[in-house]
ChimeraX commands (.cxc) that place a marker at each C-alpha (Angstrom):
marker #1 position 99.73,-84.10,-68.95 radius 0.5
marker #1 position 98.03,-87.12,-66.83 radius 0.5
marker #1 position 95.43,-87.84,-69.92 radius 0.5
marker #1 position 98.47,-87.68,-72.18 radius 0.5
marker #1 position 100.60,-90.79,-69.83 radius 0.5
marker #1 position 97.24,-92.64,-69.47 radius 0.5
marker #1 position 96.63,-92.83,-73.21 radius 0.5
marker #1 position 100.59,-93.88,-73.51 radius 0.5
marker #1 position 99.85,-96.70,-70.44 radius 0.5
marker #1 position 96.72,-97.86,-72.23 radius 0.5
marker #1 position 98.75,-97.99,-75.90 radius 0.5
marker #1 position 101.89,-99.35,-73.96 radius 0.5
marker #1 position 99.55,-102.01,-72.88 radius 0.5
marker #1 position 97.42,-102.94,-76.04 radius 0.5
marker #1 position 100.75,-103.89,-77.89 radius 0.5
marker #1 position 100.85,-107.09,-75.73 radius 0.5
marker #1 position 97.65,-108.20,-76.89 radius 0.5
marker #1 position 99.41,-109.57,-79.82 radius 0.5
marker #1 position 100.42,-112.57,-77.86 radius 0.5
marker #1 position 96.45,-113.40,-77.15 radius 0.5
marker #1 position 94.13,-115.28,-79.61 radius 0.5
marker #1 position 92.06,-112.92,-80.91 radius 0.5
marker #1 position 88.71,-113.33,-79.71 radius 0.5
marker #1 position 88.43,-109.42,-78.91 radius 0.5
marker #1 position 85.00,-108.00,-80.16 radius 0.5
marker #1 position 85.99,-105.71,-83.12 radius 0.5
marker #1 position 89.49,-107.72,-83.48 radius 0.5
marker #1 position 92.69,-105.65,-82.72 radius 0.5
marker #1 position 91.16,-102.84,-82.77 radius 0.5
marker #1 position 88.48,-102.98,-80.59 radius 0.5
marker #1 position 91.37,-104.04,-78.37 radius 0.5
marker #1 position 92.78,-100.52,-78.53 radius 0.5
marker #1 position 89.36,-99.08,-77.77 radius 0.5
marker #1 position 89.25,-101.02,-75.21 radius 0.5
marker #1 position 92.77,-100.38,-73.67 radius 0.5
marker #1 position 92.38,-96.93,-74.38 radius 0.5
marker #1 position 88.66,-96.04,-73.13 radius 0.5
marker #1 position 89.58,-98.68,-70.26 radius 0.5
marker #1 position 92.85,-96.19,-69.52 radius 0.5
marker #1 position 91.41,-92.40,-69.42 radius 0.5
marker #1 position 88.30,-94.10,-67.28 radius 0.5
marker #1 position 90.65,-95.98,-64.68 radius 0.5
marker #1 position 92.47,-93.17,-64.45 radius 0.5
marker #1 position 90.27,-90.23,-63.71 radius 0.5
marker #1 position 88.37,-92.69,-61.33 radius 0.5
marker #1 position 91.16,-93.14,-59.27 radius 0.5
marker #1 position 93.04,-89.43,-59.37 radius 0.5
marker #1 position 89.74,-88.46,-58.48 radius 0.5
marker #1 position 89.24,-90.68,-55.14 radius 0.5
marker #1 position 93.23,-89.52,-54.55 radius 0.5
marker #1 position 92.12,-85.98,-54.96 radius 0.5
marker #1 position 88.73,-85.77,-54.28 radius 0.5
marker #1 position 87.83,-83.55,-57.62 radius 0.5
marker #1 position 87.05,-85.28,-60.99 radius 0.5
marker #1 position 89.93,-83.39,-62.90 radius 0.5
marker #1 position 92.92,-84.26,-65.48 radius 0.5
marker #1 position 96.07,-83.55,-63.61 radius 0.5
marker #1 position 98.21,-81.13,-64.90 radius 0.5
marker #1 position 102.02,-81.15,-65.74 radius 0.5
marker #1 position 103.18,-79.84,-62.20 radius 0.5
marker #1 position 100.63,-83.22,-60.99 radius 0.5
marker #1 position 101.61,-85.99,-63.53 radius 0.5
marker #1 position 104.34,-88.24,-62.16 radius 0.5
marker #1 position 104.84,-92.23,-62.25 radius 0.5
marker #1 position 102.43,-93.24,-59.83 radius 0.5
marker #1 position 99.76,-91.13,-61.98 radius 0.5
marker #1 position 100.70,-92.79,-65.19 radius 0.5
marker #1 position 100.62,-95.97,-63.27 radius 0.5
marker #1 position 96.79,-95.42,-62.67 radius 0.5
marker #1 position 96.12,-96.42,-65.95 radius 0.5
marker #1 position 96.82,-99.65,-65.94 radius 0.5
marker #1 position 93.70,-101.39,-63.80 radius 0.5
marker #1 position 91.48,-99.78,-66.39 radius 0.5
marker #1 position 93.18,-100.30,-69.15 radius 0.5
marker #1 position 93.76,-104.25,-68.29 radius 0.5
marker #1 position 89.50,-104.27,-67.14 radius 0.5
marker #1 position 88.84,-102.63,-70.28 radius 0.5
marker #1 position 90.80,-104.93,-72.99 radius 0.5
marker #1 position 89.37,-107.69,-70.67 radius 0.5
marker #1 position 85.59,-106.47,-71.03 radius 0.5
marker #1 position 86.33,-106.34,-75.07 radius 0.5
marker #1 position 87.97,-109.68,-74.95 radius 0.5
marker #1 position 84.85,-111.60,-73.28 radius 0.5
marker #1 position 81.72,-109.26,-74.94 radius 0.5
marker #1 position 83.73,-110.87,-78.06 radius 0.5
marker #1 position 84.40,-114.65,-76.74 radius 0.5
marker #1 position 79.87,-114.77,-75.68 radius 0.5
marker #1 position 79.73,-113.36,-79.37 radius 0.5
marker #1 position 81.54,-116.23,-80.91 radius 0.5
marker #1 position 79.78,-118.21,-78.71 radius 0.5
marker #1 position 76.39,-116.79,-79.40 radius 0.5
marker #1 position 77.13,-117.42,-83.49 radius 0.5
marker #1 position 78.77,-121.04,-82.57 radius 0.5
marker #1 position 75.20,-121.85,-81.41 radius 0.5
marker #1 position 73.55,-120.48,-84.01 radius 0.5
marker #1 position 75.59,-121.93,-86.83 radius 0.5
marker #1 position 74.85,-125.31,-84.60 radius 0.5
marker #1 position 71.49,-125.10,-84.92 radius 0.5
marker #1 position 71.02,-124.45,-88.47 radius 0.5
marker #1 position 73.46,-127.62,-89.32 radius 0.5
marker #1 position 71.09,-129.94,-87.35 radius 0.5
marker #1 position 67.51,-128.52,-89.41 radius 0.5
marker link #1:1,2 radius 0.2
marker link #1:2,3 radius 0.2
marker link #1:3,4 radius 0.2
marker link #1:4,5 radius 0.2
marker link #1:5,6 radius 0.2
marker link #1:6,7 radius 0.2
marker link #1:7,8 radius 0.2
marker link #1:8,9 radius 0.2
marker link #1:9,10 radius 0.2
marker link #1:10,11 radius 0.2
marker link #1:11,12 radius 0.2
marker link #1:12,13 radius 0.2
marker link #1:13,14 radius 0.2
marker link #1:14,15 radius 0.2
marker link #1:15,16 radius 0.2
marker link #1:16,17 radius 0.2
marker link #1:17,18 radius 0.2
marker link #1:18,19 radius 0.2
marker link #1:19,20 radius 0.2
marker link #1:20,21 radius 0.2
marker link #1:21,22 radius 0.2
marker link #1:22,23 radius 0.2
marker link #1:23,24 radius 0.2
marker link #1:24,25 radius 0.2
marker link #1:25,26 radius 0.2
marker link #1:26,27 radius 0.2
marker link #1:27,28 radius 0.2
marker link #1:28,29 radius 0.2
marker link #1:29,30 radius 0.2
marker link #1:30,31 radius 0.2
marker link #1:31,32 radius 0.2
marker link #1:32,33 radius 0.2
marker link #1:33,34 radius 0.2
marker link #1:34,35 radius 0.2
marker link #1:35,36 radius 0.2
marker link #1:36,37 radius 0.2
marker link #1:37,38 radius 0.2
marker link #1:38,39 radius 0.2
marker link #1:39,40 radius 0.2
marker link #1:40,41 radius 0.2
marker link #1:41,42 radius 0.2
marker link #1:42,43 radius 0.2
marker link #1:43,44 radius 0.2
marker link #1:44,45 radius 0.2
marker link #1:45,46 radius 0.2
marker link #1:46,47 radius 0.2
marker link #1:47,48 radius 0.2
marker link #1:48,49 radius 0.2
marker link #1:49,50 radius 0.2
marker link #1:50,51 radius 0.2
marker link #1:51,52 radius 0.2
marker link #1:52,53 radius 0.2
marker link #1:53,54 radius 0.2
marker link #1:54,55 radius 0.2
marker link #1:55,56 radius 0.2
marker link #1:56,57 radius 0.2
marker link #1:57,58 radius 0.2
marker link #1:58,59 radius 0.2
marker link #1:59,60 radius 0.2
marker link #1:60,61 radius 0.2
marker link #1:61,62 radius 0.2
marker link #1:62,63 radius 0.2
marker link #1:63,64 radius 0.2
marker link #1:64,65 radius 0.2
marker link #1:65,66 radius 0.2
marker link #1:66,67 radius 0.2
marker link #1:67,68 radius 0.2
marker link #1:68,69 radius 0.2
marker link #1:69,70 radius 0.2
marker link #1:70,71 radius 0.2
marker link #1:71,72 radius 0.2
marker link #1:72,73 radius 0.2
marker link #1:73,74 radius 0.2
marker link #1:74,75 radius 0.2
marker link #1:75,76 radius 0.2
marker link #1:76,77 radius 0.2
marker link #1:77,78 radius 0.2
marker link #1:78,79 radius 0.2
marker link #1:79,80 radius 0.2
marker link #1:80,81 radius 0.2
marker link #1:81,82 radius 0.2
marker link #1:82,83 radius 0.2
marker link #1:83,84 radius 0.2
marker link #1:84,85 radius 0.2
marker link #1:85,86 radius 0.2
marker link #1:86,87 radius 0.2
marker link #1:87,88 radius 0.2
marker link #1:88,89 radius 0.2
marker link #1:89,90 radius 0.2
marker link #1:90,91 radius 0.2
marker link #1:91,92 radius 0.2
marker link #1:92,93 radius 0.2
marker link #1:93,94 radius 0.2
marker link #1:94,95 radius 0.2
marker link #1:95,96 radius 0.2
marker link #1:96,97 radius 0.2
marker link #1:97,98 radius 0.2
marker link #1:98,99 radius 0.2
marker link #1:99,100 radius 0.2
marker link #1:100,101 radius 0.2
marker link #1:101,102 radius 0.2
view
């Protein structure tokens, strides 16, 4: 039941990235990878420091506050997509400089 509120956290979450300029690498999708990779990783990292056990909690486990973990990994991971694709734009800005001045 945890994975199941983390993947809704990290999808709740990518649906605002409508109201950024879309310099994610892969576009809006690679935004949703990002959110949702970002989401399952932040939170199994930190239910397993809570618990001390790298495990999924169950149904009996899963409350608010363990939804809630998603959402540092899910923000770090939209935000890791976001800049790998802003130093790619910048990497073909340069580029595409440099051939215009040959």
């Amino acid at each position: 039941m945890g994975m199941l509120g983390w993947v809704m956290m990290g999808l709740s979450l990518w649906h605002f990235t409508i109201f950024l300029p879309d310099h994610f690498w892969g576009g809006i999708v690679g935004a949703f990878v990002g959110a949702i990779v970002g989401a399952i990783l932040g939170g199994l990292l930190i239910y397993g420091v809570k618990v001390g056990a790298l495990e999924i909690p169950g149904e009996k486990a899963t409350d608010i506050a363990v939804v809630l973990y998603a959402v540092p990994g899910a923000l770090l991971g939209m935000a890791a997509v976001y800049f790998e694709g802003m130093r790619r734009e910048r990497g073909v800005g340069v580029l595409a400089a440099a051939d215009a001045h040959q």
